[in-house]
Every structure is written in C-alpha cells, then in structure tokens.
N, C-alpha and C positions, 0 to 999 in steps of 0.2 A: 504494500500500500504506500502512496506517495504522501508525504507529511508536509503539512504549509512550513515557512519559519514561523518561531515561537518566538514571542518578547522575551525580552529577560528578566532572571527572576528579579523582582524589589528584595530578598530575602540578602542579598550579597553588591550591595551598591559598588561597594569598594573594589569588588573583581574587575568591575571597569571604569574603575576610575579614570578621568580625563581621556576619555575612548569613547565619546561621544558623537566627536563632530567626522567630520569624512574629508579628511587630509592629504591633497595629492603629494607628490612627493617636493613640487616646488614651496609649499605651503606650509609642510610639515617642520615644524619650530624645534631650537636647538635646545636640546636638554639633556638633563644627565640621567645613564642607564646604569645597570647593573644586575647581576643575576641576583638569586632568591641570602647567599653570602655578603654579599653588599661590598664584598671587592672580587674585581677592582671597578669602581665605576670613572666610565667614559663620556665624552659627549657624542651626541648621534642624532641623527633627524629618524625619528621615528611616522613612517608614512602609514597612515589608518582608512580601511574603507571596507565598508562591506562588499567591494569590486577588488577580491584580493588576487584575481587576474590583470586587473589593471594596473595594482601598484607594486607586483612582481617585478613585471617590465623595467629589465635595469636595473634591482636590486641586487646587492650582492648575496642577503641575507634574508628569511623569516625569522620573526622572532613570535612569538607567545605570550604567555603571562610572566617566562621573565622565572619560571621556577629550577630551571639548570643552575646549579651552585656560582659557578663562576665562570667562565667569561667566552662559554659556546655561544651563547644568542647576543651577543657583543658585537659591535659591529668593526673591522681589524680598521688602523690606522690609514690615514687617508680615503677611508671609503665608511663616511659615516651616515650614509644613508640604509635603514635597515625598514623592512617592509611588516609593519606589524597586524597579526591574524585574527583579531580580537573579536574583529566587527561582525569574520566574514564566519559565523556561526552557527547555522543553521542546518537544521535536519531536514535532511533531501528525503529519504525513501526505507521501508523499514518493511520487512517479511515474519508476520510472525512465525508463519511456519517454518522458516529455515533458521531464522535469531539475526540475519543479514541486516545490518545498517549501512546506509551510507550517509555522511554530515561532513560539510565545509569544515576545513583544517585547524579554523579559530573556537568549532564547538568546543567548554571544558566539560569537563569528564566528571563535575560534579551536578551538571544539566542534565545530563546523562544519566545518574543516579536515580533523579530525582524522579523524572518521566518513566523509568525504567523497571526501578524495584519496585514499586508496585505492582506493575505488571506480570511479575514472575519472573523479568531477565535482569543481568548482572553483566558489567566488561570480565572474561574469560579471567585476563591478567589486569591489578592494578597495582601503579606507586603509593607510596606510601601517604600519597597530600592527592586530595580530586581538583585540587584548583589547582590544574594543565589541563594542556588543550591537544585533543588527538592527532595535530600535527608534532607537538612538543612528546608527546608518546611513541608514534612512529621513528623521529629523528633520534630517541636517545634506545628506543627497543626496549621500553621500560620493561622492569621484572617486579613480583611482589613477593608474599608470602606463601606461594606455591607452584614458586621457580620448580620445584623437585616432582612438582605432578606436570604441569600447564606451561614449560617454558616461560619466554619474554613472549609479547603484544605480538611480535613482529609474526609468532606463530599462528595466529589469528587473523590477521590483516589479509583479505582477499583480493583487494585492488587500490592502487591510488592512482589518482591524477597531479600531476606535476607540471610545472614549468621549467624547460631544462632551462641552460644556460646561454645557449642559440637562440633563444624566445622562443620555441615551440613546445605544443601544449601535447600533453600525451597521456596516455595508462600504460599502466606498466602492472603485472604478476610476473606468477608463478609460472602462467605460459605467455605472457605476451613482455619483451625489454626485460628478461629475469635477472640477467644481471644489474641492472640500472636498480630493481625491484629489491634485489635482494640487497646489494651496498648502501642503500638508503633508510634500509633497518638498523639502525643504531650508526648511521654514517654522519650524526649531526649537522646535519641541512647541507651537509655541502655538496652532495650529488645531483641538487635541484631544488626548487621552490615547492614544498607539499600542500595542493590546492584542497583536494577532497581527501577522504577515507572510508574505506569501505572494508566490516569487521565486521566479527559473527560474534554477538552476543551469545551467552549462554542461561539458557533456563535454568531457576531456581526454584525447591520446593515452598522454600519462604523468603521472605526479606532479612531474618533474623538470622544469628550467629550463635551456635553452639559451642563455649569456649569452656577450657580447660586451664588454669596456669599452674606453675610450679614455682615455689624459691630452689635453687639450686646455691650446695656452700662453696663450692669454688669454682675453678675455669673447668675443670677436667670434668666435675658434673654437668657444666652447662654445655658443654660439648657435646657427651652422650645422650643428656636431653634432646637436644636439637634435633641430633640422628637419629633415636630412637622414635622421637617424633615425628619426621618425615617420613619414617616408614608404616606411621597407621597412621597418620592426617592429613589433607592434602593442604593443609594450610597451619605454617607453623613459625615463629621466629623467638629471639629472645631478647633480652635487657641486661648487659653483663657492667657491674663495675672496674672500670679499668683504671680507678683514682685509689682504689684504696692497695694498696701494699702486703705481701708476706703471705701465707699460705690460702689467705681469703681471699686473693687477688682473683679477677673473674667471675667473682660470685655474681648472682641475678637470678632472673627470671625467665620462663619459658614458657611461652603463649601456643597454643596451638587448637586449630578450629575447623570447623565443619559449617556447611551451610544446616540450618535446624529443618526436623522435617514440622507435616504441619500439627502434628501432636503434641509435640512439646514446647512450639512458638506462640504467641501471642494471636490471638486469630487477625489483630487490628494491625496494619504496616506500622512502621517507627514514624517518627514525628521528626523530621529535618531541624537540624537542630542551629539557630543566630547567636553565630559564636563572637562573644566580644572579641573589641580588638585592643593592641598594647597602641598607646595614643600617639606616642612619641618616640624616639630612640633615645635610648640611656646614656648615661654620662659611659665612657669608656672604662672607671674604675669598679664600674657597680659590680657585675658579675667576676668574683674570684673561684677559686679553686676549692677554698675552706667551704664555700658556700655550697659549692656542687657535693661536695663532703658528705655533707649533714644533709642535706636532699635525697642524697643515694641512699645514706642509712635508713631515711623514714620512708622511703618506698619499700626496701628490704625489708622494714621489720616488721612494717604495716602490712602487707601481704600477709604475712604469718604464715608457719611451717606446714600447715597442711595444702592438699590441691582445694584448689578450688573449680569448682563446676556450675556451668549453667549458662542462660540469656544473655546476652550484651546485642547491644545497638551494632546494626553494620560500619555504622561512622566510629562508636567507638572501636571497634576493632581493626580496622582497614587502615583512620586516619588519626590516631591520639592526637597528634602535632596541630591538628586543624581544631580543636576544640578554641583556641584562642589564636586567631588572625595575628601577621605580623609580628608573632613572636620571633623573628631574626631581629629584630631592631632591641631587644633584650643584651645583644655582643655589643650594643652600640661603635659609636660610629669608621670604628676602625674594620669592623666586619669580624666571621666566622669563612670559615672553608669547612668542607665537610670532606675527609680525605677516605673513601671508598675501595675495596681492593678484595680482590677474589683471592684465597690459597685455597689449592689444592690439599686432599686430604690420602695422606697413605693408611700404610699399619694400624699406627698410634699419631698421638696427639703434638709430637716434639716439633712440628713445623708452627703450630698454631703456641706453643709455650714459647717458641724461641722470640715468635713476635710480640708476644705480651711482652715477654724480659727486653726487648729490645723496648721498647714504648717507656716504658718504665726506666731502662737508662738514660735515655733520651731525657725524661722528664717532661714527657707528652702531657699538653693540659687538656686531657681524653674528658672533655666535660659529657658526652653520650658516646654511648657506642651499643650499636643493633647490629647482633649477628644473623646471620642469615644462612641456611643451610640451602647449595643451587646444586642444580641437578645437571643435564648434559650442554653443551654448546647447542644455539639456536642456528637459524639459517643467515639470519643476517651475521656479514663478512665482518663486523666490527664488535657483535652485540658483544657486552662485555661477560655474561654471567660463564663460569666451565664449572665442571665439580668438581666440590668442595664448599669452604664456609667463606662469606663476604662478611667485611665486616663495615660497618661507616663509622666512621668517629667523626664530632664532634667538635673543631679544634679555633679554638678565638685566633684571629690575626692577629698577629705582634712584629714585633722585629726579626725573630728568631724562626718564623712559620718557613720561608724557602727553605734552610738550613734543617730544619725538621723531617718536612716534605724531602728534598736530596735525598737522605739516611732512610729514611722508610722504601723510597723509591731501590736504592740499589737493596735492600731487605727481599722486597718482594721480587727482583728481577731474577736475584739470585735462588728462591726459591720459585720461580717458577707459575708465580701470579701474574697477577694486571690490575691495573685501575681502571675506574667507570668515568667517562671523560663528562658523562653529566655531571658530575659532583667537581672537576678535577677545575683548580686555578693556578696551580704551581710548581706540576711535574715538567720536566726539561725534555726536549725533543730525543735527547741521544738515550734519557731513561724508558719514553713511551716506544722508542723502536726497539730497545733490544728486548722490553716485556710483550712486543705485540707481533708475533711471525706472520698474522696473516695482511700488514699493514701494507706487502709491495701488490697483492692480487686489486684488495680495493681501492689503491693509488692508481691501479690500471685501468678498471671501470669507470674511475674518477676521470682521471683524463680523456678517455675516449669520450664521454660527455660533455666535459669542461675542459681541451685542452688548452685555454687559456689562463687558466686561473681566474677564473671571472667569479665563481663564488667561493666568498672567504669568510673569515671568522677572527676577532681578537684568536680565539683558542685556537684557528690553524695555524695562523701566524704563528704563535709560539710554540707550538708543538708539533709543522708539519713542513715548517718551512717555507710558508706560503709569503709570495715577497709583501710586503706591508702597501 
C-alpha cells in the first residue's frame, strides 16, 4: 500500500530544530556543525529541502541528524557545503504482507517506531539512540543488541536509490550495481548520496520486551554472561565498570531480551515516552571521574544480587540514552569521543583482560563502557561488527585523548580488531589500514564511482587520504 507523507510529530520539536525552512544550497547560512561528541566542530553550509534530489546536486556530502560520534557527517576542509536529509522524510510505500518499507533517507527511525509498533512490526536491527535517520543507518551499517542473531541493517536493506557522484540517479541491490550496493553498507556516505531506502521490517508478537538482567562480580563473569547469553536470547548486551580497579574491575551488568508474547504483555501498546532535555552545556569541570565512581557503585548495588525478570518498555530497552535529550552536552564544551572497537574472541578471555589492563594503565577516563557480544561479518565491505565482543567507551576530550586513542589503536591492531568509524574522531590513517584488510577492495568500488574524489568527509580526509 502507498503511504501519503506524514507531518511531524509535535512530541520531539527539537529533532528538527532550525530544519524548517527549505535552503538551496546558495542560501544555506554559515554555521557550526559537529557530530552527536561535539568535537570537532567545523563551519559548513548546511543545504535543507524536502527536494533532497535537488540539493544533492554538487554536494560533497549527506548528513542526518548529526548522531555519528565525530566527524563522518562533517563536511572535509574547503568543501563546506554538506546536503542535509532532515526534510526529505517521508514514507513512500509499505507491504504489510511482506514487512517491505520504503521512506526518503531523512525519515528517523524513531517515526518509524512510532507508526510501527503498534502495528505488530519493528526495524529487524537497531542502534542504540532512534533519533537517526535511515540514511545515517544504511551509511554507518548500524548493529544492535542482536548482532549475534540479525547481523547489521545492511542485512535487511532491499534497495536504495542514490545519487552517485557523476549526478546520476540510480538503485542499486543485491542484483542490480551490487557492488556500489554493497560498499555503501557501512561505506559512510562516500560511495554516493543515499536518497531513499527500502527494508523489511519485521513482525512482532507485541510491542513489549521480555527482559532479564544480571549483576555480574567481575570482567571474567561479565564475559561468560554475554556468551552465554547470546546463545538462548536473541537480544543481549551488558554495562561493565571499567573505572573501578583490582579484582572487581569489569564488574556490571547483563541485559538480555526477547520480544514478549501476547500473554505475558500488557494487552495496551507503551505510551511514547517526552523525554526532557539537559538545557544547556556544562561548564567543562562538572563531570569528573570521582563522580562516574559513585554513579557506577549505585547502579551496581541498586540492581541487587539476584536476576531480575519481566516487562520493560521497548524505549526503555533499545534506547536508555534517549530517556533525556542532549545528554552529550553533560562533557561540556570540550566534547566526548566514544572510542568503539571489535576483538575477537579465542579459547579464553586473555585478549579481552589484556585490554582492560591496558585501559587501566593508560589511565583511561572509561566514564561508560557497553559491551556487546557480535556475531559473523555482514555483506557490506566496511560494516564494522566480526566475532567477538565490541566494546564502546565513553571517553571526555582532553589534551591527552589523540595520545590515548594512538595506544589503544596499535592495542587493537595488534590483536586483530577494528574500530566503528561511526563512533571514530581520532584514529590515524596508517592505524585504520593496517586494522582494516578489506579497505583496498572498497577503495576500488569507490573509485570506479567516484574516481575523482568528489565525495569526501572531514573523516576521509583524515583517515583515507582524501586530498582536503
């Protein structure tokens, strides 16, 4: 069935803030961007229109809502014109029988929710935040909390329509431009401009979440948690503290969840939930290290020893983080990075101990860290997840963050991981090639569509060599 466009909700003013008017690209005013970390920010003409055919034309880049950690939807030096998707939002056409959507590249994925769960379907895979937009999903390949059943998006994704970098407008799968189709699964926008998407939602028996948690006392539990968890739940991650010290180091928690059937759910759908926002950004001193301290102890202790079971909201399970808007502006104004990275997992556990000890020498100010248990390589050539555990940390900008970032980086090269280049603001070119072997294939598909270098990125530039 073909779907009209939908207004937008009043429930979330602020997801489009100043995304109002319809901005050619001559007209679109200079201002300062920056990813969802808040460094680095740049200046850029940000062009807006619900004709986002029209202000493709010439851009180097799409951007989104702007939730990539740092500095993929940046627009690179001397080309600071970036085409932003906001407007062009809308739901084109929808099969209930097969779960088949397709929606403009600026729909976000918390619209989608909303229209959705009630109806019985759900996005197969999501990130951890629903305010992105299903272009900004497709470009980074997102993965969730059952990478280990459901792969990344890009597994799901049926077709899109693109504007390469020649101006010609095209689709591309599985059978039709596969390679174009498949390097733009986690190829962060730089294989083409992403106009539509077209994805198969999946049927749910309810809208509600059947959860389970556990405390776990140190890393070595929360480990076996995880694993043992992904292998009865198809939805599973955890909460480990990496600030506290000595044989507790690691400790947390371990969530893992099922969608509920309809006997044990609520017969009424959840109730969408108007999350305050933090008003302002914080003096730079606010948030210490003692603080995150005493925060982790009272999440630990307040859980209590036994599991707990039962109902939670889909929001609260899928999106914690989203309960309060604008919570990055908390690191104030110097920013956060969130530094991301896959290891592999052997035998035993001495790959994932060696990184904690390493973290901990370092004197890593680890203020969160969500591990993640991921299951095999997807199809897209870049997507980041392989198996084993990911972890994200949580790391305030300072002086010391490159320096950090470096040491972590040859950590994980040497061990045989990689970084998620949505999260990534300060890994070095010579570190993302020697962790990423499949980087000269989709350089190749890259060029044969763009071989001028015509779409670029702050983040290619600094990490692919792309001339500025």
């Amino acid at each position: 069935m073909t779907l009209r466009a939908l207004p937008r909700s009043p429930e979330h003013p602020d997801v489009h803030a100043n995304t109002t008017a319809d901005f050619t690209a001559a007209e679109a005013p200079l201002t300062r961007l920056s990813g969802w970390g808040r460094y680095p920010v740049v200046e850029g003409r940000e062009a807006l229109s619900e004709n986002l055919e029209r202000i493709t034309c010439g851009a180097a880049l799409t951007r989104g809502l702007g939730r990539s950690y740092g500095d993929a939807s940046l627009p690179a030096p001397g080309h600071e014109r970036v085409a932003g998707s906001v407007l062009a939002d809308r739901l084109l056409a929808f099969d209930p029988d097969t779960g088949i959507v397709r929606a403009e590249a600026g729909c976000p994925l918390w619209r989608l929710n909303r229209i959705f769960l009630p109806r019985g379907f759900f996005t197969p895979v999501t990130p951890g935040t629903h305010y992105v937009t299903l272009g900004g999903m497709v470009a980074a390949d997102v993965h969730g909390k059952s990478h280990h059943v459901d792969g990344c998006f890009g597994e799901h994704v049926t077709r899109l329509k693109m504007r390469v970098a020649d101006g010609r407008i095209l689709e591309c799968s599985d059978d039709e431009e596969r390679d174009l189709f498949r390097a733009t699964l986690g190829g962060m926008g730089l294989t083409g401009h992403i106009l539509e998407v077209e994805f198969r939602l999946r049927r749910i028996p309810t809208p509600w979440i059947w959860q389970e948690s556990e405390r776990t006392a140190d890393f070595d539990a929360t480990l076996e948690r995880l694993r043992a968890g992904s292998q009865q739940w198809p939805m599973t991650v955890g909460w480990a503290d990496f600030l506290i010290t000595g044989p507790r180091a690691g400790r947390g928690l371990v969530m893992v969840g099922r969608w509920a059937e309809p006997g044990e759910a609520p017969a009424a759908p959840p109730r969408f939930r108007h999350a305050p926002s933090i008003p302002a950004v914080f003096p730079s001193w606010f948030l210490q290290p003692w603080m995150v301290r005493v925060f982790n102890r009272l999440i630990y202790f307040k859980h209590g020893a036994r599991v707990r079971r039962g109902i939670v909201h889909p929001e609260t399970f899928f999106y914690p983080l989203d309960v309060v808007r604008n919570w990055n502006r908390l690191y104030g104004p110097r920013g956060f990075t969130q530094y991301q990275c896959v290891l592999p997992t052997t035998g035993d556990n001495g790959r994932h101990h060696r990184f904690l000890a390493r973290l901990q020498e370092l004197k890593a100010p680890v203020f969160l860290c969500v591990p993640k248990d991921c299951g095999p390589e997807g199809k897209g050539i870049l997507s980041f997840p392989k198996p084993g555990v990911s972890y994200a940390l949580d790391l305030p900008v300072t002086t010391q963050t490159q320096a950090l970032v470096d040491a972590l980086n040859e950590f994980v090269v040497a061990e045989g991981g990689r970084v998620y280049l949505a999260k990534d603001a300060f890994t070095r070119a010579e570190h993302f090639r020697a962790m990423e072997p499949r980087l000269d294939a989709w350089t190749r598909v890259r060029r044969h569509w763009d071989p001028h270098g015509t779409l670029r990125s702050a983040q290619s530039v600094r990490i692919l060599g792309d001339t500025p």
